[in-house]
N, C-alpha and C positions, 0 to 999 in steps of 0.2 A: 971424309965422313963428317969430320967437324964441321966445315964448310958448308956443308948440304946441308946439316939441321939447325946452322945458325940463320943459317939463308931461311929455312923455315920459318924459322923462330919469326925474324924480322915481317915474312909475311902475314904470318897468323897477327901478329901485332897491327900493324899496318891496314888490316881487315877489320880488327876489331875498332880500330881509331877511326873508320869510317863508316864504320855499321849505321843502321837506320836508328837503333836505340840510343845510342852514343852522341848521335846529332840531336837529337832532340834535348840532350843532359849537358851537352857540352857549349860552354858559354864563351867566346872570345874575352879573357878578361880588360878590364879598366874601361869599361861600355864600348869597347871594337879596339883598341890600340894593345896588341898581344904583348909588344915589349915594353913599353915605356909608361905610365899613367901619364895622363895629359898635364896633372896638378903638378907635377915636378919639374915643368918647362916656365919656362920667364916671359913674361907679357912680351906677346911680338914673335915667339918662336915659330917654324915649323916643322912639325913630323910629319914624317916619312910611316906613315901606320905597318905598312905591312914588313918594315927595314926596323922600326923603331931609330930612323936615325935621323936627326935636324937637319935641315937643308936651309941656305939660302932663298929669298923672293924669284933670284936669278934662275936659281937652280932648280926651282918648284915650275916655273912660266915653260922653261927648256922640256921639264920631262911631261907634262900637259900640252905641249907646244906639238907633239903630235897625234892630240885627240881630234874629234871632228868635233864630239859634243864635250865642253867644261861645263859642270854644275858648280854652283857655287852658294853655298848655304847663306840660311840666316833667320838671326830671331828678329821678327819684323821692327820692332822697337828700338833694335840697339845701334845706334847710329857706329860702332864700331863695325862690324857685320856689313853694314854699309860703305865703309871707308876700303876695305878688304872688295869687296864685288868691284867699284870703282877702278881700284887697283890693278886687277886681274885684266878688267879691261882693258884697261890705258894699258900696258905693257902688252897684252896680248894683240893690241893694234897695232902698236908697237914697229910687233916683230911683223905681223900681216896687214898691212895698209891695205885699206878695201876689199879686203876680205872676211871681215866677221861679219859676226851681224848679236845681236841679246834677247831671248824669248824672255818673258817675264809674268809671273803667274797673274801681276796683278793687274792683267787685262785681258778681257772676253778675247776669245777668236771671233765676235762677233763688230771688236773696236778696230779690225786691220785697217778697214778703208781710213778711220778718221789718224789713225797712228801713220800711213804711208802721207797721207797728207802733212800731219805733222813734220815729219821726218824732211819733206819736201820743202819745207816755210809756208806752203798756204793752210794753217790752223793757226788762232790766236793764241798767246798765253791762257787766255779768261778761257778760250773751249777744250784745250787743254787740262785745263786744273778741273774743269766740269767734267772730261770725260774721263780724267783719273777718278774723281770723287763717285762717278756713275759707276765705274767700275771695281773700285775697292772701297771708296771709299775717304775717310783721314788719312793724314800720313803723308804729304803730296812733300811735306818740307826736307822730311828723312830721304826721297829720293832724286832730290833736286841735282845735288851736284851731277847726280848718274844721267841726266837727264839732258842736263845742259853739257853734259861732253858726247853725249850721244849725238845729239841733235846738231853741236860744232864740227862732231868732224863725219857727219852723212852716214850714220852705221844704221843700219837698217832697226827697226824694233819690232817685235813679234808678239802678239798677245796668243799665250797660252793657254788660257782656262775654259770653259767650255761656255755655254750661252747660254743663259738664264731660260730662253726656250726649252733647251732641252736639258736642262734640270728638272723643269714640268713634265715635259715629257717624259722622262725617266721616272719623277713623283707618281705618276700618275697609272705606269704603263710598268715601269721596271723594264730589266735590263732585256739586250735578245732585240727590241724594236728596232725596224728601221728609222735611220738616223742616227744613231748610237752606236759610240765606240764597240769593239771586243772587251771584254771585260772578263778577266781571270781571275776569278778567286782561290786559288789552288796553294797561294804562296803562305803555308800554316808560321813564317816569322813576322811577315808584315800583319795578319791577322793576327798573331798573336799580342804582339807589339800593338798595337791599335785598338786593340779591346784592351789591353790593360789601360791604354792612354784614357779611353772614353768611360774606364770604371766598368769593364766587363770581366767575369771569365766562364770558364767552361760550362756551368752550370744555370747561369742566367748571363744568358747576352742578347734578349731581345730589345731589354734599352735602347741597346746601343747597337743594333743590328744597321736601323736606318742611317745614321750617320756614318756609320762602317761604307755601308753600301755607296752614299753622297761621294766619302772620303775617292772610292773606287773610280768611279766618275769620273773625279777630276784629275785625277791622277794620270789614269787611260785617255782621257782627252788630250792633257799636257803631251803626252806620250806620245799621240796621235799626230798631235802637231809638229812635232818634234822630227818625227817618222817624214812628215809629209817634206820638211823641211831638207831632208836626205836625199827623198827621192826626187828633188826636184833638180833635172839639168841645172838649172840658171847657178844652183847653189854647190856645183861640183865641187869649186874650189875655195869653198867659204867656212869657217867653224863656224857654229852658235856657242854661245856662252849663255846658259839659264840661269835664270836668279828666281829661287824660288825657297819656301820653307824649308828649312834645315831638314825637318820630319819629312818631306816628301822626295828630298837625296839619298838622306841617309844612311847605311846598309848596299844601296843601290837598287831595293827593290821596291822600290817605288815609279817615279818617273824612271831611272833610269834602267831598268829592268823590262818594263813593260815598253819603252822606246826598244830598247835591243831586240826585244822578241820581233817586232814588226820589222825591222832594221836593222841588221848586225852591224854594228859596228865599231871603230875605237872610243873611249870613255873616259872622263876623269872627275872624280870627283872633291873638292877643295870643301871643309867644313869650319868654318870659326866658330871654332869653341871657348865658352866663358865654364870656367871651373869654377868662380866664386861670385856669386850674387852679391851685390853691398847689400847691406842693411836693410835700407832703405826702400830694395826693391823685392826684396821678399816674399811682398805680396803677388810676383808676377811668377812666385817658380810653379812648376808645375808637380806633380803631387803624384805618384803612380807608381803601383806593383811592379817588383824588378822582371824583368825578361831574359830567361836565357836567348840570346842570337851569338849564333856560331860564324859571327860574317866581322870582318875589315868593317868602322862606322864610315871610311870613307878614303881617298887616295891620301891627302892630306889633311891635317888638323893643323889649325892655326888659330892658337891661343890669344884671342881676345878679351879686351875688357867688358862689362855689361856699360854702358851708357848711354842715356835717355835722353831726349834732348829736357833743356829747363823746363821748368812750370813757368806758366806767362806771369810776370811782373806787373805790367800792364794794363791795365782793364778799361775799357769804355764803363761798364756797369748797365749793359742792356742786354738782353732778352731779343734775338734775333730770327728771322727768317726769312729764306731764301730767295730771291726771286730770279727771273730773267734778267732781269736789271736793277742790282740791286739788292742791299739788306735794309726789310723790312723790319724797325723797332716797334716791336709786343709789348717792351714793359720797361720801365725805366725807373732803377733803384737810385732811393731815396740818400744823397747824398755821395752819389757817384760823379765822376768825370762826366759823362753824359747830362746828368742833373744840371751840373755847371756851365753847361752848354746850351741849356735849354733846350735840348730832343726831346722830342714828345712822341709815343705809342702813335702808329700812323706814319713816322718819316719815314723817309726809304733814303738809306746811304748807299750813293753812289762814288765820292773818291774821298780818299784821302791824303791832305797837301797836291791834290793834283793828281795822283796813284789812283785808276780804276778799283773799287772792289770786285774779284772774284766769286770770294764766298766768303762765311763765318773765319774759316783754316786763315785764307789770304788777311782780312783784318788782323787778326790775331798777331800772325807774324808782322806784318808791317808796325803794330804797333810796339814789338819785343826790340826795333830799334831805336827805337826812341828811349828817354831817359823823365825822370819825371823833373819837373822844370821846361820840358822842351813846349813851346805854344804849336797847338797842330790843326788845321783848319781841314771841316770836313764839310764837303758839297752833298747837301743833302736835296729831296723834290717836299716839299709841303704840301700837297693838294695838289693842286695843278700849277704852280711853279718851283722854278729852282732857287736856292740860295746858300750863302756857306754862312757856317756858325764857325767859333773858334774856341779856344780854351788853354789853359796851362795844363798838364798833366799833373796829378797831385796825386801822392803813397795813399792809401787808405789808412784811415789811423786804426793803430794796432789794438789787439784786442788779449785783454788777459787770459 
């Protein structure tokens, strides 16, 4: 008899631990890691979230080493985040030569043909850094290494995100249209989570409705691709590995939630997490009502540091814009490197020491190698010919 109503007991409990009111109340503590706070682990560790127990590089690749899909987070900025994706990589090819392949948010599904070209050697550097910049944007230096090991040893790339097309069309028409993903709104912790992010809650969230709705999008598109990446024979025997915003792994109910729905299949998800912002970057945390989610933040946490790449030392001292061939100079401040060189509003810089310019980004960096002292000669067009100007690089003088 004791047996039978302890046995009770344990059910009635057990019922109440999973009741619909109790999920809503109940929060996975230390933002998803139920055992361990992340802030207690040492730069470089990794947990094991749902174990609470650190594991080796080795031992993380082995037990992800039988997903199909690895996500793998990140805060777009922090070239740690970056160093950790890389990693995953290189080890996860490792172990399957010519068998991965890496989707990546920060390209249209609409950039495949120019990314399989790349992938192939017939795209240039210069179309290349165009068709990153046409697609995200800045940033092109933060995922360079990832870039050039992809492209060294033939791993296929996959642009993830959906096509500015049919963002208008969605703008325009909202969701249900043909062309357009399935799109499930029904997940009350990713919506929940999401309106606190965009400064929403229960009471007033039409603000933020439409970026919610965007958010969904792209998500489900990610998703979509993802899916189609499953279902395709050619890819029976291949993982993906995604690299995409931390916020859009997270939980898992994001991209990798709404891929499973379309797709069941195995999953894993790796998150570098920074516990402590320096000082100095402060200005980049982000700012949001706490959320209860009763979910794992992810398979793996791996304790990184935040780091950004430097601010440019460096400066030409112009005012530039972009062309086909070519930065055109707009404006040239008065007592700059440039000055020194004699550029004038109207040149159009085409290399530097012999180095093609790409864009504004590609100057920039070429010029963070240089030191001041160094003389650097830049091949510029005047009108309708060419010629090169030169100069010393010189510190701007300091200012109180």
């Amino acid at each position: 008899m004791k047996t039978i109503r302890l046995t009770g007991l344990i059910l009635l409990l057990t019922l109440s631990l999973f009741s619909r009111s109790w999920a809503k109340d109940y929060a996975v503590p230390n933002a998803g890691s139920p055992y361990k706070n992340l802030t207690e682990l040492e730069e470089g560790q990794i947990l094991h979230l749902p174990t609470g127990l650190t594991v080796t590089v080795d031992q993380m690749i082995d037990t992800v080493a039988g997903s199909r899909v690895i996500y793998v987070g990140e805060t777009h900025d922090n070239l740690e985040a970056h160093r950790i994706q890389l990693e995953v990589i290189r080890r996860l090819h490792e172990q399957f030569p010519g068998r991965i392949a890496v989707g990546m948010e920060m390209f249209r599904r609409s950039a495949q043909d120019d990314l399989d070209r790349w992938q192939q050697g017939h795209l240039t550097d210069k179309s290349f850094r165009k068709l990153f910049r046409k697609n995200w944007g800045r940033g092109l230096g933060l995922y360079q290494p990832i870039f050039e090991f992809i492209q060294a040893n033939a791993i296929p790339l996959i642009g993830l995100k959906t096509s500015r097309e049919m963002e208008q069309l969605f703008r325009d028409g909202g969701p249900g249209q043909p062309g357009l993903p399935e799109i499930d709104t029904g997940d009350e912790y990713h919506r929940a989570y999401s309106m606190a992010l965009f400064g929403g809650n229960e009471t007033h969230t039409g603000v933020v409705s439409k970026p919610y709705q965007m958010l969904l999008l792209w998500e489900e598109s990610m998703a979509d691709t993802v899916a189609q990446f499953l279902k395709d024979p050619a890819n029976r025997d291949r993982k993906l590995i995604v690299l995409a915003g931390g916020f859009h792994v997270q939980y898992g109910y994001g991209i990798p939630k709404r891929a499973f729905r379309r797709v069941p299949h195995a999953y894993s998800i790796i998150l570098p997490v920074v516990t402590e912002i320096p000082n100095e970057l402060k200005d980049r945390e982000m700012k949001m009502k706490k959320v209860s989610i009763p979910l794992y933040s992810a398979d793996f946490g791996w304790k990184v540091s935040y780091i950004v790449p430097p601010p440019h030392r460096i400066k030409l001292g112009v005012f530039l814009e972009e062309l086909e061939n070519g930065l055109k100079v707009l404006k040239v401040e008065e007592g700059s490197n440039a000055a020194r060189m004699n550029l004038q509003p109207g040149d159009v810089l085409l290399q530097l020491d012999g180095d093609e310019l790409a864009d504004v980004e590609n100057l920039a960096a070429q010029l963070q190698k240089r030191n001041f002292g160094d003389m650097v000669r830049l091949r510029i067009k005047r009108g309708d010919s060419e010629q090169d100007v030169s100069g010393v690089l010189q510190e701007p003088p300091k200012t109180e």
